[in-house]
C-alpha positions as CSV (number, residue, x, y, z in Angstrom):
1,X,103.4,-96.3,-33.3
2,X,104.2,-100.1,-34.0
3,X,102.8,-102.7,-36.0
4,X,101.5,-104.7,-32.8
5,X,101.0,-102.3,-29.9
6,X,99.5,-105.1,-27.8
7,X,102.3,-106.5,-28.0
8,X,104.8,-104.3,-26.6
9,X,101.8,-103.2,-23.7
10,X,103.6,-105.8,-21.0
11,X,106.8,-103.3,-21.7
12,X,105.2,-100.3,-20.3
13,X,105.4,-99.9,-16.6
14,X,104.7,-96.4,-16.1
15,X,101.7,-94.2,-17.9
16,X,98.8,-92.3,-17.6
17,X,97.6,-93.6,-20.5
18,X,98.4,-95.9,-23.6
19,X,97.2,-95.4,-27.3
20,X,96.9,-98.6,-29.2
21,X,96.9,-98.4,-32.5
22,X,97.0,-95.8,-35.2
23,X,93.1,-94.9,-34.6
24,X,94.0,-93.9,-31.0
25,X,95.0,-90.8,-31.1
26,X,95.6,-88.6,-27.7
27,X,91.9,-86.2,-27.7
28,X,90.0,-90.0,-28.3
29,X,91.3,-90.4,-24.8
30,X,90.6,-87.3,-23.2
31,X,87.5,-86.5,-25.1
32,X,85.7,-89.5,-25.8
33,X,87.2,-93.2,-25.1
34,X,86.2,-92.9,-21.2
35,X,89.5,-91.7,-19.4
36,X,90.5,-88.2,-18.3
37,X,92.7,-86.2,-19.8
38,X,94.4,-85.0,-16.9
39,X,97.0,-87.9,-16.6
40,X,100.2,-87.9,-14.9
41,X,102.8,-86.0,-16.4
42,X,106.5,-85.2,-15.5
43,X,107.5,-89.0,-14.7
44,X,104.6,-89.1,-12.0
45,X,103.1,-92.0,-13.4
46,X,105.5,-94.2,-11.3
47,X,103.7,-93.5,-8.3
48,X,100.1,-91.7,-9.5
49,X,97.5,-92.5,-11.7
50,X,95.3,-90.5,-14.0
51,X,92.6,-88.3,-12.5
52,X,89.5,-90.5,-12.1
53,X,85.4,-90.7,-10.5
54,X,87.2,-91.8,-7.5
55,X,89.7,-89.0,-7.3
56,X,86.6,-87.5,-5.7
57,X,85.4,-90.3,-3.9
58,X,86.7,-89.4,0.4
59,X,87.5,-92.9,1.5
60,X,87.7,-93.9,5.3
61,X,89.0,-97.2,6.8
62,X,87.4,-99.2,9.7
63,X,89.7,-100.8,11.9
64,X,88.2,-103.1,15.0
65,X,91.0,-105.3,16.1
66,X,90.6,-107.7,19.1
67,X,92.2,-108.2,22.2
68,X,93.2,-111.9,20.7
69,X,94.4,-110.8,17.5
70,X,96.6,-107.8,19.3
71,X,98.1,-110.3,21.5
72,X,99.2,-112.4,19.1
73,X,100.7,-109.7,16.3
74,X,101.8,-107.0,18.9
75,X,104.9,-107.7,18.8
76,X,105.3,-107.3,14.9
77,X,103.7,-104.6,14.9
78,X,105.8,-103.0,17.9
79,X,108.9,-104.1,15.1
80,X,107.4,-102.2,11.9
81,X,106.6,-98.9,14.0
82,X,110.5,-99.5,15.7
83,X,112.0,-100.1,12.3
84,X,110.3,-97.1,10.8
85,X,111.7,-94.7,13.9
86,X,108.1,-94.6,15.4
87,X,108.6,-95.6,19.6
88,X,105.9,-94.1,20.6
89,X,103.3,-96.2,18.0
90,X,105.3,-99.5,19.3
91,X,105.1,-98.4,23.3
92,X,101.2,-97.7,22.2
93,X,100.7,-101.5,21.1
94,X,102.5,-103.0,23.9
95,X,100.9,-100.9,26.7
96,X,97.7,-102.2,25.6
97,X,98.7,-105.9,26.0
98,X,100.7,-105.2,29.3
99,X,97.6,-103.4,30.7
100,X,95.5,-106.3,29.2
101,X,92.8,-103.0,28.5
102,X,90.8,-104.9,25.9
103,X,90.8,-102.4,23.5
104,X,88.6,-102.9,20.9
């Protein structure tokens, strides 16, 4: 509680949720305001956020890359999979320029 919670919001960089005011007590959020009370608990907050419509949502990303665009960033991305310990994801990038395969 504090006399301006907007105030101290840009403070806060890890939470489920945050209660503003005296009138926003913990069940308005998980009963009524629109969030869900299962929120991150145990210091997850740093890296999750509360349960949601779209925790149930399967996502899937497309990736079409061209022969163009590989030639010109293969060898950045041969460096990120090499710096992260991953040879085999680099040799993968750089056969398919070598081989000139057109891989799209």
């Amino acid at each position: 509680m504090t006399e301006d919670p907007e105030s101290v919001v840009p403070l806060i960089r890890h939470a489920g949720a945050i209660f503003l005011g005296r009138y926003s007590s913990e069940p308005i959020g998980d009963y009524f305001a629109g969030p869900n009370h299962i929120i991150p608990t145990n210091r997850s907050a740093r890296f999750a956020s509360p349960l949601s419509v779209e925790s149930f949502i399967k996502r899937s990303s497309l990736i079409r890359y061209s022969e163009a665009a590989l030639s010109k960033n293969s060898t950045a991305i041969a460096a990120f999979a090499r710096y992260e310990g991953l040879e085999a994801h680099a040799r993968a990038v750089e056969k398919r320029v070598e081989g000139g395969e057109g891989h799209e």
